[in-house]
CHARMM-style PDB file with segment names, atoms N, HN, CA, C and O in Angstrom:
ATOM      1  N   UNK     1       0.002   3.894  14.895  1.00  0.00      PROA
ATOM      2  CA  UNK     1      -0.969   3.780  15.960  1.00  0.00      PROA
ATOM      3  C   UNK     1      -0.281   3.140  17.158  1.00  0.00      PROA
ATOM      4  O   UNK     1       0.329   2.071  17.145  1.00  0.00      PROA
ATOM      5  N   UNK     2      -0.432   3.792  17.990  1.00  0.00      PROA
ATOM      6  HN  UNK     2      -0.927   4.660  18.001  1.00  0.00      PROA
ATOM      7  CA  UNK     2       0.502   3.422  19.337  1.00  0.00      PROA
ATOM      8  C   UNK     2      -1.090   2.710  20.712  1.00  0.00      PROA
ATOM      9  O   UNK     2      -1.947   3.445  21.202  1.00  0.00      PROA
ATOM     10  N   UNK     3      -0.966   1.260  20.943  1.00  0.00      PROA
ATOM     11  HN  UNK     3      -0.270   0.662  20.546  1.00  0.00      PROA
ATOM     12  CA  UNK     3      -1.978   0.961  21.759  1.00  0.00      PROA
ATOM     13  C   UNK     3      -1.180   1.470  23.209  1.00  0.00      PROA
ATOM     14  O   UNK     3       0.015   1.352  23.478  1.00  0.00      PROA
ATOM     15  N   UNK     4      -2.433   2.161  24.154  1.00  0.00      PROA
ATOM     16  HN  UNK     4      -3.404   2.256  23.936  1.00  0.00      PROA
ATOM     17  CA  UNK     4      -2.272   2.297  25.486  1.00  0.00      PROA
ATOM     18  C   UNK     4      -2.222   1.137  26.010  1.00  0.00      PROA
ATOM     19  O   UNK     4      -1.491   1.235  26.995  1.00  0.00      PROA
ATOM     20  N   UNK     5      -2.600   0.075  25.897  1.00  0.00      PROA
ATOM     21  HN  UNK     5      -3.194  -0.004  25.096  1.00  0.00      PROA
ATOM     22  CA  UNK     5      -2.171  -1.202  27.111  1.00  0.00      PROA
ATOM     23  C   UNK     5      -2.264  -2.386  26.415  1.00  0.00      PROA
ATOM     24  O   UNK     5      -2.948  -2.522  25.401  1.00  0.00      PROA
ATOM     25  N   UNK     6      -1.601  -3.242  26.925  1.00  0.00      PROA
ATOM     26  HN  UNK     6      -1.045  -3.131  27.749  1.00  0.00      PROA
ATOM     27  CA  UNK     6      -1.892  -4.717  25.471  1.00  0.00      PROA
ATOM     28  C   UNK     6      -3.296  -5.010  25.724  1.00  0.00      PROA
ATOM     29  O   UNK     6      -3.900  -4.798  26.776  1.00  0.00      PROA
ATOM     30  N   UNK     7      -3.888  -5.672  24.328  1.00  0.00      PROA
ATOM     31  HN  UNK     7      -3.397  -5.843  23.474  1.00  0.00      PROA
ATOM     32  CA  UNK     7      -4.782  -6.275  24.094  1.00  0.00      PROA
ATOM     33  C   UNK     7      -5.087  -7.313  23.589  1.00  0.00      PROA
ATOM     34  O   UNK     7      -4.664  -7.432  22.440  1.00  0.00      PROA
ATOM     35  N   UNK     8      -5.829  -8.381  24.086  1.00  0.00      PROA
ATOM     36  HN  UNK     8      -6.173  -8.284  25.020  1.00  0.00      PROA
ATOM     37  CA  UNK     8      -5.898  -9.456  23.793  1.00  0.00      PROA
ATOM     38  C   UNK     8      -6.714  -9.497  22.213  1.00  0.00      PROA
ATOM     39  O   UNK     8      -7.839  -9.014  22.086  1.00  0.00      PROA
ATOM     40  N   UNK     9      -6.033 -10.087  21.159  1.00  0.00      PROA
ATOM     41  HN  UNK     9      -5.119 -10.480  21.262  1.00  0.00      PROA
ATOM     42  CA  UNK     9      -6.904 -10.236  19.663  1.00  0.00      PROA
ATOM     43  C   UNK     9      -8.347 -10.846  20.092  1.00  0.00      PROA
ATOM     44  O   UNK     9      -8.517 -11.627  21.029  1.00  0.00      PROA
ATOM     45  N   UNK    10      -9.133 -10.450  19.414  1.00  0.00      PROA
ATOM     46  HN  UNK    10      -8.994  -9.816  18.654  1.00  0.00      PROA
ATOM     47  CA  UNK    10     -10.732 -11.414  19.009  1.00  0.00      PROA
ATOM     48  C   UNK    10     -10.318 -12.141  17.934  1.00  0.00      PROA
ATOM     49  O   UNK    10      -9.646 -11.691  17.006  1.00  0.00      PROA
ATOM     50  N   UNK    11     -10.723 -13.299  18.052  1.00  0.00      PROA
ATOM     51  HN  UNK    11     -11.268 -13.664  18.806  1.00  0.00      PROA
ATOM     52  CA  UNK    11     -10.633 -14.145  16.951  1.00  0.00      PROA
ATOM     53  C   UNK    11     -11.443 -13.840  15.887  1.00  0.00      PROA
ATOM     54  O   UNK    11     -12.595 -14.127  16.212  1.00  0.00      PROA
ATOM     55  N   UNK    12     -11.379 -13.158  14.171  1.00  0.00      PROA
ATOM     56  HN  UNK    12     -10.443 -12.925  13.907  1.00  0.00      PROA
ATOM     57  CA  UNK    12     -12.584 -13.236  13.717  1.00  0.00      PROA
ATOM     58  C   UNK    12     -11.893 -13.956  12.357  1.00  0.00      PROA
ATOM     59  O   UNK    12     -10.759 -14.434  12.409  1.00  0.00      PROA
ATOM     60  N   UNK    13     -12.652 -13.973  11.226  1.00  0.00      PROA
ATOM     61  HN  UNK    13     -13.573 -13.586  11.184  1.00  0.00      PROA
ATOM     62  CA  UNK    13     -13.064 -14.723  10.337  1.00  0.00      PROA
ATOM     63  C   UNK    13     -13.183 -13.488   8.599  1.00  0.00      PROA
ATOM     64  O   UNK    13     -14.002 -12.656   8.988  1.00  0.00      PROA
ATOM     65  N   UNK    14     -12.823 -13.096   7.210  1.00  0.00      PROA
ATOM     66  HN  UNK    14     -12.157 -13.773   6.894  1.00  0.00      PROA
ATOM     67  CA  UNK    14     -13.316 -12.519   6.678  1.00  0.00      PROA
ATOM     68  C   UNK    14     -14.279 -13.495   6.102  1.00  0.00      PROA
ATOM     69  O   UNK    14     -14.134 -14.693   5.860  1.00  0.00      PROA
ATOM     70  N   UNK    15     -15.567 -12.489   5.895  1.00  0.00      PROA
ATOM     71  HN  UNK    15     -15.685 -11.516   6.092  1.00  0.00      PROA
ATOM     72  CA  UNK    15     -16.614 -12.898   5.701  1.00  0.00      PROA
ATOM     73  C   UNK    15     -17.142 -12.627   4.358  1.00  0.00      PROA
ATOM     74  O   UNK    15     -18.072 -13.254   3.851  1.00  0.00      PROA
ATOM     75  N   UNK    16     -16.394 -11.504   3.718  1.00  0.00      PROA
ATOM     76  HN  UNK    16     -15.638 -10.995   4.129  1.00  0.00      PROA
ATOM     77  CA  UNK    16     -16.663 -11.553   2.379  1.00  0.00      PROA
ATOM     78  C   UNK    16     -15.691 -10.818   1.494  1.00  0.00      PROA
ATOM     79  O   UNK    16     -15.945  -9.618   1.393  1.00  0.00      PROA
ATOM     80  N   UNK    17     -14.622 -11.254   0.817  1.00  0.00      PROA
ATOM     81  HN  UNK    17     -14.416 -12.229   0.899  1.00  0.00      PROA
ATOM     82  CA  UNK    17     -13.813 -10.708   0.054  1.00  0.00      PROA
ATOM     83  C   UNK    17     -13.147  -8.793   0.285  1.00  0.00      PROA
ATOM     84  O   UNK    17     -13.778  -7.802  -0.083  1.00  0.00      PROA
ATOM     85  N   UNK    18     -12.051  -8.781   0.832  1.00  0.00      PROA
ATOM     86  HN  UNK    18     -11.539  -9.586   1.131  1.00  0.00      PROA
ATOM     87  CA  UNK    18     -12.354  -7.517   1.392  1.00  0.00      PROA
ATOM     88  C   UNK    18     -10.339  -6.875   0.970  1.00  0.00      PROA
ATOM     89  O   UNK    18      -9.722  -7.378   0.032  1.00  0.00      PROA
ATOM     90  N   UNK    19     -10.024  -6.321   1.428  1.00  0.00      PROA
ATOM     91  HN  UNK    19     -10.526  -5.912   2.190  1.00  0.00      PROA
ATOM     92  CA  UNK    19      -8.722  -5.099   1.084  1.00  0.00      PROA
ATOM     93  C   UNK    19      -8.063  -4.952   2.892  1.00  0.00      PROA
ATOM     94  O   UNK    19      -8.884  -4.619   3.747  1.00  0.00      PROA
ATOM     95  N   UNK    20      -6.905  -5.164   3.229  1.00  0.00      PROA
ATOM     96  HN  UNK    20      -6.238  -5.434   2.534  1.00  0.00      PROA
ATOM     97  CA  UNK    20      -6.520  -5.022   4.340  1.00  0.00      PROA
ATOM     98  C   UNK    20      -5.329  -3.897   3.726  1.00  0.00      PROA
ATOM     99  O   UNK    20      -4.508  -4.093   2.830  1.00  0.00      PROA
ATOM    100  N   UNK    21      -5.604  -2.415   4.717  1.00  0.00      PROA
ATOM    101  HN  UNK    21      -6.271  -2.255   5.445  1.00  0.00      PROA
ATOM    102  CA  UNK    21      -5.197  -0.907   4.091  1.00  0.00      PROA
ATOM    103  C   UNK    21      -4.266  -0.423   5.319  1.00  0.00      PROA
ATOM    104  O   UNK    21      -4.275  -0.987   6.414  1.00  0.00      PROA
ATOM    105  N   UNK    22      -3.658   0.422   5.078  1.00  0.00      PROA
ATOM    106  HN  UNK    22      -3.651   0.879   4.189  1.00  0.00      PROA
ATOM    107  CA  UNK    22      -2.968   1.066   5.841  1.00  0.00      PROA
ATOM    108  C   UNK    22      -3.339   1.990   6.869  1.00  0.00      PROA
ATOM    109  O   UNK    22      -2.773   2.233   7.935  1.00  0.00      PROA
ATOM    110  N   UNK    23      -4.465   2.502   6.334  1.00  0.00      PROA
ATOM    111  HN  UNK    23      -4.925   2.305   5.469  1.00  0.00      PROA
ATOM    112  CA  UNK    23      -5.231   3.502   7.228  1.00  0.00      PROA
ATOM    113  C   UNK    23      -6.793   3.598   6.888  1.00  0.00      PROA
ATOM    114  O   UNK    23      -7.321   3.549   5.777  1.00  0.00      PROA
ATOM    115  N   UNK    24      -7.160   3.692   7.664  1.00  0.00      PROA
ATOM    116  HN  UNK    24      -6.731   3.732   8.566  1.00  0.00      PROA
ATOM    117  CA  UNK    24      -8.723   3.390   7.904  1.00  0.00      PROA
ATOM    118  C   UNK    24      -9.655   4.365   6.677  1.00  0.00      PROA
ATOM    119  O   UNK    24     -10.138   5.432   7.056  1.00  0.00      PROA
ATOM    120  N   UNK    25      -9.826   3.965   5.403  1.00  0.00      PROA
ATOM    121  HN  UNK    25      -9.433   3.099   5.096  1.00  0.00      PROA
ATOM    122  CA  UNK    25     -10.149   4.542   4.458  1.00  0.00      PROA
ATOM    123  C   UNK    25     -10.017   4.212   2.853  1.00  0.00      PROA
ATOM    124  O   UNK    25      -8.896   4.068   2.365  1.00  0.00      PROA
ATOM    125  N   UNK    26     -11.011   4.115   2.181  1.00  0.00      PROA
ATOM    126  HN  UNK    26     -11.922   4.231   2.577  1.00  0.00      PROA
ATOM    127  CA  UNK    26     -11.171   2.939   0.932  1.00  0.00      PROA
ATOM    128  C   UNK    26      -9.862   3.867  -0.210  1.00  0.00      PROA
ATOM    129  O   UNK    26      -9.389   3.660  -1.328  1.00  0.00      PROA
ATOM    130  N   UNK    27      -9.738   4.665   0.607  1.00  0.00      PROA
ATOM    131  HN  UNK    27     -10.122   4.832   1.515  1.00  0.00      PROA
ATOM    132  CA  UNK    27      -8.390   5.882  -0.476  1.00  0.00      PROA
ATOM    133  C   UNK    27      -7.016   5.179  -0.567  1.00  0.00      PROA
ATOM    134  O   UNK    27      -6.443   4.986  -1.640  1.00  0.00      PROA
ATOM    135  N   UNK    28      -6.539   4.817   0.617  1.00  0.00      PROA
ATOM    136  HN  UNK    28      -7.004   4.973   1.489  1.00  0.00      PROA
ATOM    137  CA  UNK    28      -5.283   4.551   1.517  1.00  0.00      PROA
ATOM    138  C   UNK    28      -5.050   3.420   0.344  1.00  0.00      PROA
ATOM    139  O   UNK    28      -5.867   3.079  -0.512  1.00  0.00      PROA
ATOM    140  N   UNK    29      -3.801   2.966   0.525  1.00  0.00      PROA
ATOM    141  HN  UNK    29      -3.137   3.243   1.220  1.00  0.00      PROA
ATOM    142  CA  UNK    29      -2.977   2.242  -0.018  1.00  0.00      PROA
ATOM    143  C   UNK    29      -3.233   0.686  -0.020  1.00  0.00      PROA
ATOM    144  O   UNK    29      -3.029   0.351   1.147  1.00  0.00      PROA
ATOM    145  N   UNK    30      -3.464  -0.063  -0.509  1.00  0.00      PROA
ATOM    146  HN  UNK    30      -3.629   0.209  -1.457  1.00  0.00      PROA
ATOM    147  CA  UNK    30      -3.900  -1.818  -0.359  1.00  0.00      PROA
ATOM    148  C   UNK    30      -2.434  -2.298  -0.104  1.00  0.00      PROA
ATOM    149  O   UNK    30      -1.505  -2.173  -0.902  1.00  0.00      PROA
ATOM    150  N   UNK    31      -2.373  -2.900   1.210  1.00  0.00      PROA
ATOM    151  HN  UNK    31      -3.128  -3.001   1.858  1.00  0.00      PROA
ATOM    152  CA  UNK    31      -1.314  -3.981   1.864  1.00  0.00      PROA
ATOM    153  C   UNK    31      -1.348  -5.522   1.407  1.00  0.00      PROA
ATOM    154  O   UNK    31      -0.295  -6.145   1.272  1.00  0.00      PROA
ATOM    155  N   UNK    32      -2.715  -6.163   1.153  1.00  0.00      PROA
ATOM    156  HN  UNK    32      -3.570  -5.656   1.262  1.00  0.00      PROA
ATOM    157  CA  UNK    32      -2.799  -7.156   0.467  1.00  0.00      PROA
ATOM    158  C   UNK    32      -4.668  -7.542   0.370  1.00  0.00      PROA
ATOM    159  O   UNK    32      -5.644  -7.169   1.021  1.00  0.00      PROA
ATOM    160  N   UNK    33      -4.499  -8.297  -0.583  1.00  0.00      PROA
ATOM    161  HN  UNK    33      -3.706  -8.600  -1.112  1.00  0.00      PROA
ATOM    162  CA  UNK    33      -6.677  -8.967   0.075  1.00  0.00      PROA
ATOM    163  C   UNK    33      -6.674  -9.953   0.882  1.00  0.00      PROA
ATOM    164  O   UNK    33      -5.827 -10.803   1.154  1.00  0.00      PROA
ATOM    165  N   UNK    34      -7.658  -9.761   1.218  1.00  0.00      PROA
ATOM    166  HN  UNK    34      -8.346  -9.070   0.997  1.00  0.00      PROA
ATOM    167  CA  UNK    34      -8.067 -10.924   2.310  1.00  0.00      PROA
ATOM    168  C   UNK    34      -8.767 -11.277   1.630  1.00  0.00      PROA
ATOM    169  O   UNK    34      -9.345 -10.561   0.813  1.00  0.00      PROA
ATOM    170  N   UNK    35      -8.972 -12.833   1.799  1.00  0.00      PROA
ATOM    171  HN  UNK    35      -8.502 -13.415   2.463  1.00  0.00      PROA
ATOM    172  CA  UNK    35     -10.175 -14.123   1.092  1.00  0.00      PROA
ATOM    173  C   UNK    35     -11.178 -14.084   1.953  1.00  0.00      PROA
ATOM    174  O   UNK    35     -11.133 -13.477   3.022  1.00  0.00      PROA
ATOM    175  N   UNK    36     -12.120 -14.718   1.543  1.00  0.00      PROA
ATOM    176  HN  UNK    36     -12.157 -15.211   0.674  1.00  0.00      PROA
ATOM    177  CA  UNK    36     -13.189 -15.195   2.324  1.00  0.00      PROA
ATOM    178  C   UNK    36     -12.563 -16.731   2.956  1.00  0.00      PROA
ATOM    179  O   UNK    36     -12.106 -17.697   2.345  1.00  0.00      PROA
ATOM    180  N   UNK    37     -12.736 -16.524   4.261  1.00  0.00      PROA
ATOM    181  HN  UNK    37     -13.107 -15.739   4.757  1.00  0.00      PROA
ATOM    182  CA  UNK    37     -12.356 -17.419   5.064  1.00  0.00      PROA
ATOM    183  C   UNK    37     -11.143 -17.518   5.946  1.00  0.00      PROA
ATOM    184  O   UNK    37     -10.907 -18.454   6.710  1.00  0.00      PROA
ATOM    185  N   UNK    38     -10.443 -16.512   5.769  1.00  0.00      PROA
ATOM    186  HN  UNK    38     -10.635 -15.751   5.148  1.00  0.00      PROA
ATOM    187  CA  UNK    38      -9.123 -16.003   6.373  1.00  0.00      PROA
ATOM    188  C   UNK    38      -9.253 -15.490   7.802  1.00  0.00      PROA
ATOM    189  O   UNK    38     -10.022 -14.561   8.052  1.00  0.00      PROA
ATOM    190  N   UNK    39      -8.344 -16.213   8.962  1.00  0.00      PROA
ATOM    191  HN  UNK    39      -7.719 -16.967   8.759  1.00  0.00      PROA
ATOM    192  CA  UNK    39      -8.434 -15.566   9.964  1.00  0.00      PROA
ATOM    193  C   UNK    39      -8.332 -14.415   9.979  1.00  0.00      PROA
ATOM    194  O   UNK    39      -7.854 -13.951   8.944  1.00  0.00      PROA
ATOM    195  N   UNK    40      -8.703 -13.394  11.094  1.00  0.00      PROA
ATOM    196  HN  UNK    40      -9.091 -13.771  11.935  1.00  0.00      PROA
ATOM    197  CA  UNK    40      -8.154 -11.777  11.124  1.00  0.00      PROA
ATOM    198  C   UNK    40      -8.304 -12.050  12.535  1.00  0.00      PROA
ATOM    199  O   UNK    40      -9.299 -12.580  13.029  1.00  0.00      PROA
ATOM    200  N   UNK    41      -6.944 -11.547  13.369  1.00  0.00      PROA
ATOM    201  HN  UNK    41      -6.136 -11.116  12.968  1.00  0.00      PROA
ATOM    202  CA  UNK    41      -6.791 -10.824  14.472  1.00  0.00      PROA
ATOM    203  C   UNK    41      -7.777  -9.174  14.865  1.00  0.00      PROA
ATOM    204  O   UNK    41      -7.371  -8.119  14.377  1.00  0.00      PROA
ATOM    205  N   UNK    42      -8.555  -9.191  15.423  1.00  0.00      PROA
ATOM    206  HN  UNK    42      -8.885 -10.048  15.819  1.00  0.00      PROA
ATOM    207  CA  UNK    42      -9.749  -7.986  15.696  1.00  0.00      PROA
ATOM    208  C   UNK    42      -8.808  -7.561  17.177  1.00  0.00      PROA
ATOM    209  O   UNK    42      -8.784  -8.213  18.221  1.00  0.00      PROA
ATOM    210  N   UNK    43      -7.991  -6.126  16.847  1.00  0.00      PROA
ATOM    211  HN  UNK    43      -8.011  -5.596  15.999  1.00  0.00      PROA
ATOM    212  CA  UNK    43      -7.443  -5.547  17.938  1.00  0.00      PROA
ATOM    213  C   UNK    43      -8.166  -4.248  18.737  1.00  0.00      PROA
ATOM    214  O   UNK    43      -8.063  -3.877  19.907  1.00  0.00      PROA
ATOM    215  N   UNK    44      -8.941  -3.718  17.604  1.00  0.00      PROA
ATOM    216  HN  UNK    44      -9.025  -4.019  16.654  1.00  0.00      PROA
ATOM    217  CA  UNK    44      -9.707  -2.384  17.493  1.00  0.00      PROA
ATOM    218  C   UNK    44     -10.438  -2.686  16.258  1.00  0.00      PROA
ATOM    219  O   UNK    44     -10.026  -3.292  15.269  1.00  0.00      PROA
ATOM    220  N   UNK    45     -11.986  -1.986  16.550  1.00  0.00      PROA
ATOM    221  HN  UNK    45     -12.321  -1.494  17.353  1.00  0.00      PROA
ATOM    222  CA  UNK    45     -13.266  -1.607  15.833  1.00  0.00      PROA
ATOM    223  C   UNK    45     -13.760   0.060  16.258  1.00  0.00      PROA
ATOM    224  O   UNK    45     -14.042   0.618  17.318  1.00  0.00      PROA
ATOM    225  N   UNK    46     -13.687   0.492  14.794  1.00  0.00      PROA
ATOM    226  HN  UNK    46     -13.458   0.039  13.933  1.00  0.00      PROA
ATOM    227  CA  UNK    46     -14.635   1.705  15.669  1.00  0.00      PROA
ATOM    228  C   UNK    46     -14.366   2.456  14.351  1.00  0.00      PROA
ATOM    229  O   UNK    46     -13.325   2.495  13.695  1.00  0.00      PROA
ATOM    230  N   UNK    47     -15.837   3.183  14.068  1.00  0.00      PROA
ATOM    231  HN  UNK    47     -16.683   3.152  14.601  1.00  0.00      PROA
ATOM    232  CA  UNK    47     -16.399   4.061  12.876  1.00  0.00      PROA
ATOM    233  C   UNK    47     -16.051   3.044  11.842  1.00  0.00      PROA
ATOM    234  O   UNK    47     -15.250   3.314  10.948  1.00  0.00      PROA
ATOM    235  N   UNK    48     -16.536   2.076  11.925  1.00  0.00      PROA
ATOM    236  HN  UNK    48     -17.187   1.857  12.652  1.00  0.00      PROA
ATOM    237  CA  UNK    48     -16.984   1.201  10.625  1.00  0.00      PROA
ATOM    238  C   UNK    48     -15.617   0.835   9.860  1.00  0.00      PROA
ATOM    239  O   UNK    48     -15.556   0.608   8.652  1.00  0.00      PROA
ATOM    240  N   UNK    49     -14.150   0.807  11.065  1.00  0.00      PROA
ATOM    241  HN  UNK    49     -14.200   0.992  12.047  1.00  0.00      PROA
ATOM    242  CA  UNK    49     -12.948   0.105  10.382  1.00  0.00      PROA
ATOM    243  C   UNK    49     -12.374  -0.615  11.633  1.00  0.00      PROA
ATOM    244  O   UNK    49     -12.493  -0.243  12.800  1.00  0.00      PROA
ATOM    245  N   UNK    50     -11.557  -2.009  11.047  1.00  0.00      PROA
ATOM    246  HN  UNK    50     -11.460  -2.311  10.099  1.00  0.00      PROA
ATOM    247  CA  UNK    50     -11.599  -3.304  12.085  1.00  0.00      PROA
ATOM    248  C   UNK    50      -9.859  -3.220  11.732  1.00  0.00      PROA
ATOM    249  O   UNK    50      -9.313  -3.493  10.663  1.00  0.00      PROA
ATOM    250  N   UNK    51      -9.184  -2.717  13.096  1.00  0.00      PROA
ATOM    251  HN  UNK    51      -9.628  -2.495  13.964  1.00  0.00      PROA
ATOM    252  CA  UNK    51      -7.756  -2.660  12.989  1.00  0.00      PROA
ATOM    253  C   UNK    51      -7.007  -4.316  13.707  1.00  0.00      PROA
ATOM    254  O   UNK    51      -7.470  -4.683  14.787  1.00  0.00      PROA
ATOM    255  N   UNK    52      -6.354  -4.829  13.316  1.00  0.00      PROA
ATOM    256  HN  UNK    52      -5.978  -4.531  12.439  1.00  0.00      PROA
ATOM    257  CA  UNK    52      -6.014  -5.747  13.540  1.00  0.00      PROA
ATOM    258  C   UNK    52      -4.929  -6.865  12.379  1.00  0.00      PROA
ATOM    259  O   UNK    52      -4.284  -6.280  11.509  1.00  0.00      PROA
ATOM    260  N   UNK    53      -4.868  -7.804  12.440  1.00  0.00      PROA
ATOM    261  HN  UNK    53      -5.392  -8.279  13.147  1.00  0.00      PROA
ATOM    262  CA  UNK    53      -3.482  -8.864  11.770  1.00  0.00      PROA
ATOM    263  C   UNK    53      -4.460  -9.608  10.652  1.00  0.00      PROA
ATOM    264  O   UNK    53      -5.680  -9.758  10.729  1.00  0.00      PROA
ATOM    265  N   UNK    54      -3.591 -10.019   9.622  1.00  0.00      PROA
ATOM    266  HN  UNK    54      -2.600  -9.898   9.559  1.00  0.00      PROA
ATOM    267  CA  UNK    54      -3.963 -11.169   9.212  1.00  0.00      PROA
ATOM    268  C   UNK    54      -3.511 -11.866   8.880  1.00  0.00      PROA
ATOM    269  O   UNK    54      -2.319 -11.593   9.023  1.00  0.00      PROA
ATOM    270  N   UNK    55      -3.664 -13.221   8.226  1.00  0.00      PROA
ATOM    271  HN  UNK    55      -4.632 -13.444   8.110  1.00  0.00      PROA
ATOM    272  CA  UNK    55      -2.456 -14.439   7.568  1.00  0.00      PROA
ATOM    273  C   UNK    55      -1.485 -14.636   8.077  1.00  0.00      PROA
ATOM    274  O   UNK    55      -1.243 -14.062   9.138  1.00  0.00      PROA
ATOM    275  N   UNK    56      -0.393 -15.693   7.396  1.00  0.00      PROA
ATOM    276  HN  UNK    56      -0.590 -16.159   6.533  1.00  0.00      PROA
ATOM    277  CA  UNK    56       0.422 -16.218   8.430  1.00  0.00      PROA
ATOM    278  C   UNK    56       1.131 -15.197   8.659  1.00  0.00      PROA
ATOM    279  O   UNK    56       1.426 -15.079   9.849  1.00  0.00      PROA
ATOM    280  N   UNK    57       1.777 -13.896   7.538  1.00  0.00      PROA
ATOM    281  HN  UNK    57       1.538 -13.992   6.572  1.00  0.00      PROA
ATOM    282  CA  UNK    57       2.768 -13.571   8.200  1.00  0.00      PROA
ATOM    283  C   UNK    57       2.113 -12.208   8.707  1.00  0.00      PROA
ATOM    284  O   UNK    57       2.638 -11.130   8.426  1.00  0.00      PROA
ATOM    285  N   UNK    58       0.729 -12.312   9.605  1.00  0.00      PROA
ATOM    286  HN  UNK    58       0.303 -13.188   9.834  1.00  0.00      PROA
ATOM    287  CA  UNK    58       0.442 -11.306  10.268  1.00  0.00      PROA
ATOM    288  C   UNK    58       0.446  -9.414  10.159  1.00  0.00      PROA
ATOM    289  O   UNK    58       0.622  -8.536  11.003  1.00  0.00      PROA
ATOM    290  N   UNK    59       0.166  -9.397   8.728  1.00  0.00      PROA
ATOM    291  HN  UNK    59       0.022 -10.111   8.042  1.00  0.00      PROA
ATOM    292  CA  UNK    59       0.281  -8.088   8.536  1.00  0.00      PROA
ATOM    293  C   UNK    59      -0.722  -7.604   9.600  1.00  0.00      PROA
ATOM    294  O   UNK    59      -1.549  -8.300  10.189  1.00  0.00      PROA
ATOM    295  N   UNK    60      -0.434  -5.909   9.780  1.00  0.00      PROA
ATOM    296  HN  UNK    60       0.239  -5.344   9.302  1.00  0.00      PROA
ATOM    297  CA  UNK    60      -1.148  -4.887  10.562  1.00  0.00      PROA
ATOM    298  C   UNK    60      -2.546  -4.170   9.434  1.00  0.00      PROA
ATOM    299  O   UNK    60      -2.678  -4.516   8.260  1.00  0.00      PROA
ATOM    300  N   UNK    61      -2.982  -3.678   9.773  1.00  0.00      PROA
ATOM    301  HN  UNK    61      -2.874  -3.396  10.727  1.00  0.00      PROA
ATOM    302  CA  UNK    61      -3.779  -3.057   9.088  1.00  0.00      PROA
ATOM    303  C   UNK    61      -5.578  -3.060   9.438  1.00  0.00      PROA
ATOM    304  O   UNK    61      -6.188  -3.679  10.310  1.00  0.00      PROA
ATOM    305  N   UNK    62      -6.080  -2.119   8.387  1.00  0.00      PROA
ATOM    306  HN  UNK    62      -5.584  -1.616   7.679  1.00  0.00      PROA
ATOM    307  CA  UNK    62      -7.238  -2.087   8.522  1.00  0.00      PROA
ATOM    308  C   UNK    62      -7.874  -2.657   7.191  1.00  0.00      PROA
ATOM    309  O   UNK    62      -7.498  -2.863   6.037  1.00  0.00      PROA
ATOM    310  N   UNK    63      -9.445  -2.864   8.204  1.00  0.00      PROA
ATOM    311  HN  UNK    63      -9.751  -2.697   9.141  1.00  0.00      PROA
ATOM    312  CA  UNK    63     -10.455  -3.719   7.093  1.00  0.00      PROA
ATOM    313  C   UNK    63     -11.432  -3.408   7.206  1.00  0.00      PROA
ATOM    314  O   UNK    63     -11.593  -3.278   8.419  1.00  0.00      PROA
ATOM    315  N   UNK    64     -12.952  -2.992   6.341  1.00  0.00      PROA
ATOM    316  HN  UNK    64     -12.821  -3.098   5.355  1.00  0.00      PROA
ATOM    317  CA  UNK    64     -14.098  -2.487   6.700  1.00  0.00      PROA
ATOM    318  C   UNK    64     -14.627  -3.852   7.583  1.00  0.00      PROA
ATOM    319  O   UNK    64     -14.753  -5.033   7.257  1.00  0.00      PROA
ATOM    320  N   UNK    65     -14.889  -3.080   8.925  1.00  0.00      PROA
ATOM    321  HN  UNK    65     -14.787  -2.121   9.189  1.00  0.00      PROA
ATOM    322  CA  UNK    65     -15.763  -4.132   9.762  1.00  0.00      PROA
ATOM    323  C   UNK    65     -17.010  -5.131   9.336  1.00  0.00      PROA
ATOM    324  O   UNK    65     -17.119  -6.307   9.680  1.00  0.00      PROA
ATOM    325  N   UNK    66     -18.054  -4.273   8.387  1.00  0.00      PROA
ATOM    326  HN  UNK    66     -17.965  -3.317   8.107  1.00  0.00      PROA
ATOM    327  CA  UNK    66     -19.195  -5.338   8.350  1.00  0.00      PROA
ATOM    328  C   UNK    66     -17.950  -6.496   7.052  1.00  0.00      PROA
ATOM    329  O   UNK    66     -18.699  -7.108   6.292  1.00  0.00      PROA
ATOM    330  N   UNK    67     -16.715  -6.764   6.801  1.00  0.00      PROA
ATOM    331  HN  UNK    67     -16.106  -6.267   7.418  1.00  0.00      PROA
ATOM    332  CA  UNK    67     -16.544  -7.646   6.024  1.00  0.00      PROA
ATOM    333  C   UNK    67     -15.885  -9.164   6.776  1.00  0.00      PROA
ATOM    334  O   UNK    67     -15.488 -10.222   6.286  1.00  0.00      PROA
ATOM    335  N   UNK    68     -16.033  -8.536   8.508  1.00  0.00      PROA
ATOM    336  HN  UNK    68     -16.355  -7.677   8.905  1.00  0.00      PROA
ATOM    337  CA  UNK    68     -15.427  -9.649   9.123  1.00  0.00      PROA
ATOM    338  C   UNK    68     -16.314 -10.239   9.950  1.00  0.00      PROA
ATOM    339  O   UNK    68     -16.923  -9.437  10.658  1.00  0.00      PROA
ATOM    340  N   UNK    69     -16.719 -11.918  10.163  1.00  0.00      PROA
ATOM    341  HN  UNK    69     -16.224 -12.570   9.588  1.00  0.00      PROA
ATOM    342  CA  UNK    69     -17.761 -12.629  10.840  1.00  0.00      PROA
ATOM    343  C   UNK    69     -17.071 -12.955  12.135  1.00  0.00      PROA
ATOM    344  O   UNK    69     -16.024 -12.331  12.304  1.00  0.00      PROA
ATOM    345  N   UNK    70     -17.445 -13.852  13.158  1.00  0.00      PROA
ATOM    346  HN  UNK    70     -18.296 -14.359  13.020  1.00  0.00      PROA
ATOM    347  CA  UNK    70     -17.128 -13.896  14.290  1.00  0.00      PROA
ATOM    348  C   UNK    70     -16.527 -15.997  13.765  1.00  0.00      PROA
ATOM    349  O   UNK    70     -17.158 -16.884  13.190  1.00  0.00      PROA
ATOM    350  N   UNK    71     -15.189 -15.965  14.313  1.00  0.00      PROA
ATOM    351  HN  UNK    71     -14.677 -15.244  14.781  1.00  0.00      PROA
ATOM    352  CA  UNK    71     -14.977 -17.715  13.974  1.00  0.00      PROA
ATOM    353  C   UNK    71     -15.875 -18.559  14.515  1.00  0.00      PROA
ATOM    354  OT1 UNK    71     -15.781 -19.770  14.318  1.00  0.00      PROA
TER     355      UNK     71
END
């Protein structure tokens, strides 16, 4: 995924036990889990998947949106 212009992260929060994937789809490959309570970098949202970072060492990936709260 190539972004057209930088974007500033949203700060969010996982909100309930969730799978951070490679590509936007419960099929795709698991990169690692996210806990409940784990920052996530929110770079992109859209059709019900939240592209963005997580943990310290900032993986990329996607996460189903309703699993992330606002910090």
């Amino acid at each position: 995924m190539i972004a057209s212009h930088y974007a500033e992260p949203l700060g969010r929060a996982v909100g309930t036990a969730a799978v951070l994937r490679g590509e936007p789809s419960d099929a795709a490959p698991a990169i690692r889990d996210l806990n409940i309570g784990e920052p996530f970098e929110l770079l992109d949202d859209s059709l019900g998947w939240a592209w963005g970072y997580a943990g310290s060492e900032r993986r990329v990936g996607f996460v189903r949106s309703e699993a992330l709260t606002p910090q």
